[in-house]
N, C-alpha and C positions, 0 to 999 in steps of 0.2 A: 314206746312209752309216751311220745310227746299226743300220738292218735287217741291213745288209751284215755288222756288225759282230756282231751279236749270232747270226746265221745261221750264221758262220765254225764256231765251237766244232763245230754240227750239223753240220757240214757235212765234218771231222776226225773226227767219229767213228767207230771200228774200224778206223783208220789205226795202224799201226804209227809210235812215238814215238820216234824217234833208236836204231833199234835194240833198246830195250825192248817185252814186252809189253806190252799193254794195258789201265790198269784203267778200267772200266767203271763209271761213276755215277748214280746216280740224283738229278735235280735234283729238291732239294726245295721251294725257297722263297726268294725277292726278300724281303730284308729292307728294312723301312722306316726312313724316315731317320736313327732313331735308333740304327741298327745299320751303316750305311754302310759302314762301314771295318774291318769285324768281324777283329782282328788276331790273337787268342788263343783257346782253345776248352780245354774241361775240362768235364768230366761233373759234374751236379749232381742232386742230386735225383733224379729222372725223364727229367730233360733234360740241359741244357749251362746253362754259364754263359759269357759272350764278355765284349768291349769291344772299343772302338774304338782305335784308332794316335792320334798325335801330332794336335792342334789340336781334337780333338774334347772331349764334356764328361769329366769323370774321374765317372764311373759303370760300374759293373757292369751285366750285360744277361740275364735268365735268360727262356730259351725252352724248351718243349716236344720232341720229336723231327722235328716239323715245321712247326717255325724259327716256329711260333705261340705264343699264352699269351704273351707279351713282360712284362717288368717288370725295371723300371727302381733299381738301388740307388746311389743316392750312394756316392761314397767321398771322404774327407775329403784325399785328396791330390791336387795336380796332376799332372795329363796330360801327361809330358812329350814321354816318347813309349814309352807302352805296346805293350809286342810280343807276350808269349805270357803265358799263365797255368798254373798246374800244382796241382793237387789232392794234397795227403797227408793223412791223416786228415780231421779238422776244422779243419785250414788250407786256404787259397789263399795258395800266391806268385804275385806280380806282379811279373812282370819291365819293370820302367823301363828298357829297355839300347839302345834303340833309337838310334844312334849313328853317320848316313848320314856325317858332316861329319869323324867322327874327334876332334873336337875336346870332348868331352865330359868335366866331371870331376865328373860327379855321377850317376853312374849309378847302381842302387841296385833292391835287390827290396823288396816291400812282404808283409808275413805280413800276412794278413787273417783277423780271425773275424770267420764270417757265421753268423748267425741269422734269424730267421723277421721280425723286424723290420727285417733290414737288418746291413749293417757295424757289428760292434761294439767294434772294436780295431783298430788296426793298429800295426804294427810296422817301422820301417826298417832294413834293412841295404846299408850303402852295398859298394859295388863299384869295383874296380879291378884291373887288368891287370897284372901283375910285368913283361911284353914291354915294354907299349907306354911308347915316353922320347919320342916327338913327340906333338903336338898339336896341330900345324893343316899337317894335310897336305889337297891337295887333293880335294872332294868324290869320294866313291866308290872314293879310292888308297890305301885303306888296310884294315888285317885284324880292327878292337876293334867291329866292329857284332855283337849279338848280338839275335835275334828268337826262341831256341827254347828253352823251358824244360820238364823233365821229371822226376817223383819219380821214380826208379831206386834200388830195394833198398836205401833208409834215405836216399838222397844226391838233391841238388838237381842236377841237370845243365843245366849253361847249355851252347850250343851256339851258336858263330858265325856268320857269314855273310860268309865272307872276300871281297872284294868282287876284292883284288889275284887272285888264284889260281881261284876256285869250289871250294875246299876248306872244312873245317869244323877250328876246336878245340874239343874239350874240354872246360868248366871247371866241378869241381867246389864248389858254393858253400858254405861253411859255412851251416847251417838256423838253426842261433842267432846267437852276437855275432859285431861284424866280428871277423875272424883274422889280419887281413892280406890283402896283395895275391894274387891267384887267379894260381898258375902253373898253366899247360898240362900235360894230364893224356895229351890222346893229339889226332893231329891226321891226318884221313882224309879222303878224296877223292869225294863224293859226285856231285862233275861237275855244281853246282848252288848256288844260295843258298839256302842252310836258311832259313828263315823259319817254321816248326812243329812240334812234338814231341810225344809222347807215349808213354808204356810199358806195356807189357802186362805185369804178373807173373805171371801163369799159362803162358805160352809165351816168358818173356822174352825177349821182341821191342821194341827199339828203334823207332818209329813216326815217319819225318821227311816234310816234305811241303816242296816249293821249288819255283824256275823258274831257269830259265837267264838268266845274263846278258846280256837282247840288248832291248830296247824294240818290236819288232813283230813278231807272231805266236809272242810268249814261249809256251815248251813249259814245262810244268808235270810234273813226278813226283814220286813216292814212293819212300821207301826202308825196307826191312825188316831191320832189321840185329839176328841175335843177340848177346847180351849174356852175357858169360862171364868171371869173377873181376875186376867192374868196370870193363872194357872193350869198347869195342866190335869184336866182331869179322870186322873190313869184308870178308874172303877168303869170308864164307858171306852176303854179304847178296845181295838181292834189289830189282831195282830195275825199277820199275811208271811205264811213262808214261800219266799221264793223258787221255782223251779229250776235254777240256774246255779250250782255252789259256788263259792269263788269269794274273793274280795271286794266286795261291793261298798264304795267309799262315798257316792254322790247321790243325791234324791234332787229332780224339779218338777214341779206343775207345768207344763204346757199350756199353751194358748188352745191347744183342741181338748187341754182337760183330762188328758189322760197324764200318769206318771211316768216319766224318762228318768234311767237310772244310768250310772258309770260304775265300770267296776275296773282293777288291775288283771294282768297276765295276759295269757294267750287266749285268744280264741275272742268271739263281741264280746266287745268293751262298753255297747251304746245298746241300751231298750226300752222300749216302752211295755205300757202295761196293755195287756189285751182289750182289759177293760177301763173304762171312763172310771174318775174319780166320784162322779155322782152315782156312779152303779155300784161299786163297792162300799158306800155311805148307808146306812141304815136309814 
């Protein structure tokens, strides 16, 4: 069963995806235990920097281009349920928003300064929804889960995972003190649960990576959505099903411009895309 299973992905490949082309991957690397649940991804260094989801240790994970060199950073906060990461200057936000039950009133990003020793500050900014006035609806019937965070042209962009619809919101975050509750900035149909982001400012390109909502033989894509006067805009995006099924949680741009992804389970966990970000680009 466990062969059957890891076979399947091969076995899908150059298969046309719900109607989407094809993007094409290259597996790079089974990560070891300590990267298990690899939920977020951001460019660091040379490399990325990842972490694990909810139950895992609250540390930071930096690896090379192929998901080697591993090291390991403490961070001084709990794990609650780490979703995405996002790189601006000489910050990391960490996005805590991870929020399957609905029922969450602590949700909250973390600024991080990393240095060569490790974490050396961090900062809380808590989070809340202007929508949401319930809080214990039932598991997965609700629209406050957010797993995709991206620096976009000065602004923090949190991005949903509406569980009711497969749609996405919006939400832009204040980068300093809290401001108040996040009202919805724009809300678009991606036909998928976001679960990864990133941005591109030299072609400002939107970078989302998700799966459909269904538990067996989940389809996984991408979406490439330009970005124009703060908005996303969905009538020119671009949408890529992946060759690879599975739980696909993390999207980054590389420094060679191609897209490296993360995904959960058995079998690569770490890929890039066959082809360059400028060659998929209209």
């Amino acid at each position: 069963m466990r062969f059957f299973a890891f076979l399947l992905p091969v076995l899908l490949a150059g298969c046309a995806v719900a109607g989407a082309p094809v993007l094409s991957l290259v597996p790079l690397a089974e990560f070891p235990p300590a990267l298990s649940e690899s939920s977020g991804l951001a460019p660091w260094g040379d490399g990325f920097v990842s972490h694990n989801d909810s139950g895992n240790a609250a540390e930071l994970v930096l690896f090379d281009t192929t998901g080697g060199g591993l090291r390991r950073l403490p961070v001084p906060v709990p794990n609650r349920d780490w979703e995405d990461i996002a790189r601006a200057g000489p910050h990391l936000y960490l996005a805590d928003t991870g929020n399957n039950g609905g029922r969450r009133r602590d949700l909250r990003l973390y600024r991080l300064s990393l240095a060569e020793q490790g974490v050396t500050r961090v900062d809380i900014l808590p989070l809340r929804y202007e929508e949401q006035r319930h809080f214990a609806p039932p598991r997965h019937q609700h629209n406050f889960d957010a797993e995709a965070l991206a620096w976009v042209e000065g602004e923090l962009w949190l991005l949903t995972k509406r569980w009711l619809d497969q749609y996405s919101s919006l939400y832009v975050v204040p980068a300093g003190k809290d401001e108040g509750a996040l009202a919805e900035r724009q809300r678009f149909n991606p036909r998928m649960l976001v679960t990864g982001a990133d941005y591109d400012a030299a072609s400002h390109t939107l970078l989302l990576v998700g799966y459909e909502r269904r538990w067996l033989g989940r389809r996984a894509f991408v979406w490439l959505y330009p970005v124009r006067d703060g908005r996303i805009d969905e009538s020119a995006g671009q949408r890529w099903g992946l060759e690879w099924t599975g739980q696909f949680e993390a999207i980054a741009l590389g420094a060679d411009g191609h897209l490296y992804l993360t995904r959960e389970g058995r079998g690569p966990q770490l890929f890039r895309s066959q082809a360059a970000l400028a060659e998929l680009l209209p």
